[in-house]
C-alpha positions in Angstrom: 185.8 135.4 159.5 182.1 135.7 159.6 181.2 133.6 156.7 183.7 130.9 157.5 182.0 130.8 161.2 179.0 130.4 159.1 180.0 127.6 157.1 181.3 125.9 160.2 178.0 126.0 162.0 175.7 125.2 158.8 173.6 128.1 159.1 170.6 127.7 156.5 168.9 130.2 155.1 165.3 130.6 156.7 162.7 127.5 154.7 159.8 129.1 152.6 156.4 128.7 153.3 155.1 126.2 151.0 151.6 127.1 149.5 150.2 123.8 151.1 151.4 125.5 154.1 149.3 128.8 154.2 146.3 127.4 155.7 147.9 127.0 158.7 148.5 129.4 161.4 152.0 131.3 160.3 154.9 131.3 162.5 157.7 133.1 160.8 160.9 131.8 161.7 164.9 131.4 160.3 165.2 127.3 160.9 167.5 128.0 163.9 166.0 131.0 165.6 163.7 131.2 168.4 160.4 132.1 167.0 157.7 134.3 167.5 154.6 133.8 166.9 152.8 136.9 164.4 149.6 138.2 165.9 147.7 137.5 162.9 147.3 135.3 160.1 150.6 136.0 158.0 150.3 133.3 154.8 146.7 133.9 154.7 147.5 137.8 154.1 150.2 136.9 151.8 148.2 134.3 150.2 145.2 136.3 149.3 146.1 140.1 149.0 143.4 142.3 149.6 142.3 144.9 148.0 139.7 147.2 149.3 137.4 148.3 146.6 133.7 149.0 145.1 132.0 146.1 143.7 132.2 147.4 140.2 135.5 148.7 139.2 136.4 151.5 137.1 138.0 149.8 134.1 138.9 153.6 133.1 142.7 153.6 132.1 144.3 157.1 132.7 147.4 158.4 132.1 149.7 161.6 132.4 148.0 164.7 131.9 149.0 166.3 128.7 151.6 168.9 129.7 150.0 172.7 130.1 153.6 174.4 130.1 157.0 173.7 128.0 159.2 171.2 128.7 159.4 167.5 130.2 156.6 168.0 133.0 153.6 165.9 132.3 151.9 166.4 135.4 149.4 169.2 133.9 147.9 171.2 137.0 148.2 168.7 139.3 150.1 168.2 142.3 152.2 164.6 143.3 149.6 164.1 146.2 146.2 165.1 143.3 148.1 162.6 140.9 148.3 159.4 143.6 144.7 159.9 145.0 143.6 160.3 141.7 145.1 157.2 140.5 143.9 155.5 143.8 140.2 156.8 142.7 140.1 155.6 138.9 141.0 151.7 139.8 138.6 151.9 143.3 141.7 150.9 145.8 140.7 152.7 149.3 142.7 150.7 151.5 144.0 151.8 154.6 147.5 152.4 156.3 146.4 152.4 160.1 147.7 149.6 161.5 149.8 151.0 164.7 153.4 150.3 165.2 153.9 148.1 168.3 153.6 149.9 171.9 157.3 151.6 172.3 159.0 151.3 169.2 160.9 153.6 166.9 159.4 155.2 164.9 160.6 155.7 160.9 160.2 159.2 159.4 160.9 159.9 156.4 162.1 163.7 156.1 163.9 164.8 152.6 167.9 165.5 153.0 168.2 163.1 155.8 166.2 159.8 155.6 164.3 158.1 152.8 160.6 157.0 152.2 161.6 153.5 153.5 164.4 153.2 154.5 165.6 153.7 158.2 168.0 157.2 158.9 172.0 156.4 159.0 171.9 157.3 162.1 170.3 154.0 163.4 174.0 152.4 163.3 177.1 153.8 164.6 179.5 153.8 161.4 181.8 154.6 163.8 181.3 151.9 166.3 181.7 147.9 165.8 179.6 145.5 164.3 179.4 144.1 168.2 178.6 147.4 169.7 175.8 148.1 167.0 174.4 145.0 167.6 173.8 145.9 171.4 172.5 149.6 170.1 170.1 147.2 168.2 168.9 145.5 170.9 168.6 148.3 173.2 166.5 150.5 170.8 164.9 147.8 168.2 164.2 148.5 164.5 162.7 151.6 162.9 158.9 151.1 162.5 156.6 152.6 160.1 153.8 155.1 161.7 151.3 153.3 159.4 150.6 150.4 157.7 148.2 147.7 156.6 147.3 144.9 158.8 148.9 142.5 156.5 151.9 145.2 156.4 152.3 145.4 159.5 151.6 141.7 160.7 155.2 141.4 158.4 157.4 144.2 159.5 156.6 142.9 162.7 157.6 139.4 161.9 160.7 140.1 160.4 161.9 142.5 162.5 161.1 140.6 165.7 163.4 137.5 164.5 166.2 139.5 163.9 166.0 141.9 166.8 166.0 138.7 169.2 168.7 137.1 167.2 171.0 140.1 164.7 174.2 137.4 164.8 172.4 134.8 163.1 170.7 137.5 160.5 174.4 138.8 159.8 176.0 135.1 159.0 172.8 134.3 156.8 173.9 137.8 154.9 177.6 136.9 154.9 176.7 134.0 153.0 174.1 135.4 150.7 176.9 138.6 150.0 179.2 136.3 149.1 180.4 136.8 145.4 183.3 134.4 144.3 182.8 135.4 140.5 184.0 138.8 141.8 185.9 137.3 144.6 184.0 139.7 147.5 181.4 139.9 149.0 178.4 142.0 148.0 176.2 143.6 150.7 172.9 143.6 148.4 169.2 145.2 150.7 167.0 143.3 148.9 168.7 139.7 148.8 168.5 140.3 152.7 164.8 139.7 152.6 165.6 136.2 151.4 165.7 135.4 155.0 162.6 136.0 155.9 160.6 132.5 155.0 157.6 133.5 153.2 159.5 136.2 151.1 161.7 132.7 149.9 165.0 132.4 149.4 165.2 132.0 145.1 166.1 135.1 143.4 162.5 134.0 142.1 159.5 133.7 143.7 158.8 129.6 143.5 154.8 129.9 144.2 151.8 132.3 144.4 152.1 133.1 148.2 155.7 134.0 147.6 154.8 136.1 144.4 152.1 138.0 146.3 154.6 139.0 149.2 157.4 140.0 147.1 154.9 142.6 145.1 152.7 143.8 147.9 155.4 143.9 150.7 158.2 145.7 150.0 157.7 148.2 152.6 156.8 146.5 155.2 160.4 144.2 155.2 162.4 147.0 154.3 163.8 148.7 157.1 164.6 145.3 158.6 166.7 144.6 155.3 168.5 147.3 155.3 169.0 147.1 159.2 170.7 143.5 158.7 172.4 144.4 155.2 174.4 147.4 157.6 174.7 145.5 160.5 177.3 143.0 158.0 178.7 145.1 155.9 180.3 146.8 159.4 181.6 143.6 160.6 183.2 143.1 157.2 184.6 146.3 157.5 185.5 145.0 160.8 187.6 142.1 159.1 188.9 144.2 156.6 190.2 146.9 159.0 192.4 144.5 160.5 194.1 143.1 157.3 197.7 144.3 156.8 198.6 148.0 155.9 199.2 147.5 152.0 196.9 144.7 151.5 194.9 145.4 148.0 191.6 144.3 149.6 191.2 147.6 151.9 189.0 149.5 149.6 185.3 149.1 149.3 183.5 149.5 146.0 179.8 151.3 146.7 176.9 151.8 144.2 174.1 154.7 144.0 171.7 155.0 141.6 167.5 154.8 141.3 165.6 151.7 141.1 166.3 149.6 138.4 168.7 152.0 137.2 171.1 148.8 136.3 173.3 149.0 140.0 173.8 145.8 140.1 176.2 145.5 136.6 178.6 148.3 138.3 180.7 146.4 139.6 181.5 144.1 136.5 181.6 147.4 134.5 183.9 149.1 136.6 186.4 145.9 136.4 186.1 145.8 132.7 187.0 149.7 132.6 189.9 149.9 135.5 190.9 146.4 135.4 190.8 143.6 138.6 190.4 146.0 141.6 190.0 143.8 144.3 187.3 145.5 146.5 187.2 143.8 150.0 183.7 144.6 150.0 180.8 146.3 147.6 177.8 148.0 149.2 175.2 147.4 146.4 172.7 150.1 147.6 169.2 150.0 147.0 167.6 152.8 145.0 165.3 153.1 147.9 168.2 154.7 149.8 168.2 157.6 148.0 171.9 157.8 148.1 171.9 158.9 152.1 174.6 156.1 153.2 177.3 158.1 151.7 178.6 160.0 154.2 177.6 157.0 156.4 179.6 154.5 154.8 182.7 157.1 154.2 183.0 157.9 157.9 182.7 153.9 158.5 185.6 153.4 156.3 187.6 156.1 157.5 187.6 155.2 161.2 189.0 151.4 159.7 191.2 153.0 157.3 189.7 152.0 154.2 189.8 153.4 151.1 186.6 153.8 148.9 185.1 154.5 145.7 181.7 156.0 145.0 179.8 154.4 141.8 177.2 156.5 140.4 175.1 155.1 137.4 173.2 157.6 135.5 169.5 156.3 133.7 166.5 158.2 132.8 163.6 157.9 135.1 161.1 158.4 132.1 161.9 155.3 130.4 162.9 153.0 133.9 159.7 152.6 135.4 158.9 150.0 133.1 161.7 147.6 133.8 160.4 147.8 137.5 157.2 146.2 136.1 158.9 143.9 134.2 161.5 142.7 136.8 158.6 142.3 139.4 157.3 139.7 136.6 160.7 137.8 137.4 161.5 138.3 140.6 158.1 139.0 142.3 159.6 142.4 143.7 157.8 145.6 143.1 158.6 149.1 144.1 155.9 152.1 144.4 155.5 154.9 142.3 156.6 157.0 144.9 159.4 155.5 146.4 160.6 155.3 142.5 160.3 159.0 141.8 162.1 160.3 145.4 165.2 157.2 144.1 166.2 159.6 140.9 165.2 163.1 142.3 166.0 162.9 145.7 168.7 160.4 144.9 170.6 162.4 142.3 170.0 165.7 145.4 171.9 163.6 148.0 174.8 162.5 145.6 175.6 166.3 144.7 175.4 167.1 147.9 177.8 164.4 148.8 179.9 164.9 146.0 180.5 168.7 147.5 180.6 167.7 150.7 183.4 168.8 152.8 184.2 165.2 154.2 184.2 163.6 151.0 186.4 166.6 149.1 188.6 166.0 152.2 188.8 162.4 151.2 189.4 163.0 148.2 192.2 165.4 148.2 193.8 162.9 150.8 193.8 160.4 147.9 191.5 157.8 150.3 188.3 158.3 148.0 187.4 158.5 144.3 184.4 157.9 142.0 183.1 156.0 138.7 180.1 157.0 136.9 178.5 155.5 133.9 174.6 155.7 132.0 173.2 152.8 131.5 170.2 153.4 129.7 167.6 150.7 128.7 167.9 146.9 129.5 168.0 144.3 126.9 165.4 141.7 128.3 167.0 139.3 125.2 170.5 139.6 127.2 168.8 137.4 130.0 168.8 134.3 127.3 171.4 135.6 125.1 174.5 135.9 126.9 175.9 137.5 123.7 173.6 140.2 123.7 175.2 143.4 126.3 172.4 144.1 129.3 172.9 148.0 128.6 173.6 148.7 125.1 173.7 152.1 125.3 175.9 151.8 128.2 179.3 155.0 128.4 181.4 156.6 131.2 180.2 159.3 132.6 182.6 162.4 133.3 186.3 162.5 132.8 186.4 158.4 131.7 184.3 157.5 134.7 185.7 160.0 137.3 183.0 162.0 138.4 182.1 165.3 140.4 178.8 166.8 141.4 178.4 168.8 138.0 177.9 164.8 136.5 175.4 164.0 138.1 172.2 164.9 136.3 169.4 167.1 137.6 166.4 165.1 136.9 162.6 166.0 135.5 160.8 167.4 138.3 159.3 164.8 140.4 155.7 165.8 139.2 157.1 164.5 136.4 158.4 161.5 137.1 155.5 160.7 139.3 152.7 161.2 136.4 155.3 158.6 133.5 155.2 156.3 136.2 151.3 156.3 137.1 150.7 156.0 132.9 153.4 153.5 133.0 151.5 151.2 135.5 148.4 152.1 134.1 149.7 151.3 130.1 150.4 147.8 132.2 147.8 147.1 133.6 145.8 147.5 130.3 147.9 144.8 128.8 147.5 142.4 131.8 143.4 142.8 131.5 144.0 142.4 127.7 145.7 138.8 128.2 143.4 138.0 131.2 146.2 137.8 133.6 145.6 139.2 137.2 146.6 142.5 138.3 145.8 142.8 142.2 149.7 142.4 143.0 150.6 145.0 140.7 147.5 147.3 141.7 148.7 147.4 144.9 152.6 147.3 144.9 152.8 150.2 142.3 149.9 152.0 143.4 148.3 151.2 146.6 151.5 151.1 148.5 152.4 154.7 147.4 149.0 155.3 149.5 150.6 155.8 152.8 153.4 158.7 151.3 150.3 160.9 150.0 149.7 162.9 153.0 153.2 163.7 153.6 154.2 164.4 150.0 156.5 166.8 149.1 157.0 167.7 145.1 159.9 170.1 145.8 
């Protein structure tokens, strides 16, 4: 097995960049992988973010527009593109997304239906093909890149994606080991524990230093494609290994989540144990909200042509209320997703699991008894469960359809994603008001919530 090949050859995880290191000239590099050199100065980018912006700042706070029609929408007259340039406006941030993708590459674009903000389209990997094969598609056509970015964006996709591109196998042995889950006993194929390979990002499920802080909040984009290119890349040759276990065995079924960011994913697979007893999943796919539930059909078709069996977790939250716990996990864990890319998680994200949910493959599937779901809401987090193990993470936490089993007609239609947009803008801004009040900084925030969402404004779509 993969891990085990792992554990044989001590493959580390890739060292972080130490703050007395970012002086230096950055070379980005897992500890046992040929390294390239970036073309620019990566720890002094992460180091310092910067933030384009007049001399004297706006310290107007705004908010959602009250609402000029009945209903949830808070958006007033104003469009998602009117709202993020707005917001850009009142805190002075005019950076730029210009940075060019490197001479050749593919390019990422984002189109609704078929592939998200960030994240690269299914098609990328073969879900038919091995893990082996995909790794030579990888090589021959590279990772997705982004049309646009900032310097310092772009000076870390670049990284990142260049180490794994010249080396995938060492990538997927460093994700074997980080999926592993022996609480659970499987293995857990998480995105954003993927970017614990890359060495400034560091490899603690919290930041350790400022450098590593910075990154984590500003550069979420930039790493992401390359994340989720690795994450896939294993969880096919687990499927691999799984497809060639016995006919009967109990581990050939794989467990996979959907739901928007921070919409409590990663407690599905404890809750769906404690519901249906000790399943013994072979594998989980632990998607990220970023996704916007478009690896469905991906992953089915991938378990089908091993003969798996699957089930398709859904977890149901309220985008009003969740953007906040996205600020206040980026104070733990350094991570911080955009406005934008929040929003498209829940509305586009509940779209694509209805339409996967009706889907002739995955009815198919279902009628052949191969494929079944779980749903649950999980409502608001309980940031006193995190030191009082007594205390449930999701209080208001119930099954969702028939006890759990779910069809499209659960899944919730959202507010509209003007809607969405404008709670999460007054969300950040209500934030950043109480980081001035304390007289703690807010450039990382400023520009992971808002100023990344900068690059998505002229392609915008509110339907």
């Amino acid at each position: 097995m993969a891990i085990e090949r792992a554990a044989r050859r001590q493959v580390t995880l890739p060292t972080s960049t130490k703050a007395s290191e970012t002086t230096s000239t950055a070379e980005v590099r897992p500890t046992t992988t040929p390294v390239a050199k970036a073309k620019s100065g990566i720890a002094d980018a992460v180091a310092a973010p910067v933030i384009a912006r007049p001399a004297a700042r706006s310290q107007q706070v705004g908010g959602a527009a009250a609402s000029s029609v009945s209903g949830d929408w808070l958006g007033g007259g104003q469009s998602g593109r009117e709202m993020m340039t707005a917001a850009l406006a009142r805190h002075g941030l005019t950076g730029t997304s210009d940075a060019p993708p490197p001479a050749g590459a593919n390019i990422h674009r984002a189109k609704l239906g078929t592939s998200a903000l960030i994240s690269p389209a299914t098609s990328q990997l073969d879900p038919r093909a091995s893990a082996a094969d995909n790794i030579a598609k990888l090589k021959a056509e590279g990772i997705p890149r982004f049309p646009g970015l900032s310097a310092a964006e772009r000076a870390h996709e670049t990284a990142f994606a260049s180490e794994v591109e010249a080396d995938p196998q060492h990538f997927i042995e460093g994700a074997m080991i980080l999926a592993r889950n022996d609480k659970l006993d499987t293995s857990i194929f998480e995105v954003d524990a993927m970017k614990r390979q890359y060495g400034p990002y560091g490899q603690g499920a919290k930041p350790e230093n400022a450098d590593e802080r910075a990154l984590r909040g500003t550069m979420n984009h930039a790493l992401h494609p390359t994340a989720v290119t690795v994450a896939r890349l294993a969880f096919l040759a687990k499927l691999d290994e799984l497809g060639k276990l016995p006919e009967g065995d109990p581990k050939r079924q794989v467990f996979v989540t959907n739901g928007g960011c921070a919409a409590g994913k990663g407690s599905l697979t404890d809750v769906v144990k404690q519901q249906l007893g000790d399943i013994p999943f072979g594998a989980v796919w632990d998607a990220a909200g970023e996704g916007d539930a478009l690896e469905n059909a991906w992953i089915l078709e991938a378990c089908q042509a091993r003969g798996l069996k699957t089930v398709f977790g859904f977890v149901e939250n309220n985008p009003m209320i969740k953007y906040q716990d996205v600020i206040a996990r980026g104070d733990l864990t350094g991570r911080i997703v955009d406005v934008a890319t929040f929003t498209n998680s829940y509305v586009e994200g509940a779209k694509n699991m209805r339409a996967f949910l009706e889907s002739p493959a995955y009815l198919k599937a279902q009628a052949d008894g191969t494929t079944r779901t779980f749903g649950v809401y999980t409502g608001r987090f309980d940031q006193a469960s995190l030191d009082d193990s007594t205390k449930p993470p999701y209080p208001d936490l119930h099954l969702l359809g028939d006890g759990g089993v779910i069809s499209a007609k659960d899944v919730p239609r959202p507010p509209s994603k003007t809607a969405v947009l404008a709670e999460c803008i007054a969300t950040t801004e209500r934030a950043l008001t109480d980081k001035r009040t304390k007289g703690e900084p807010t450039d990382v925030l400023l520009q992971g919530a808002l100023q990344s969402a900068q690059k998505f404004i002229a392609s915008w779509e509110d339907a």
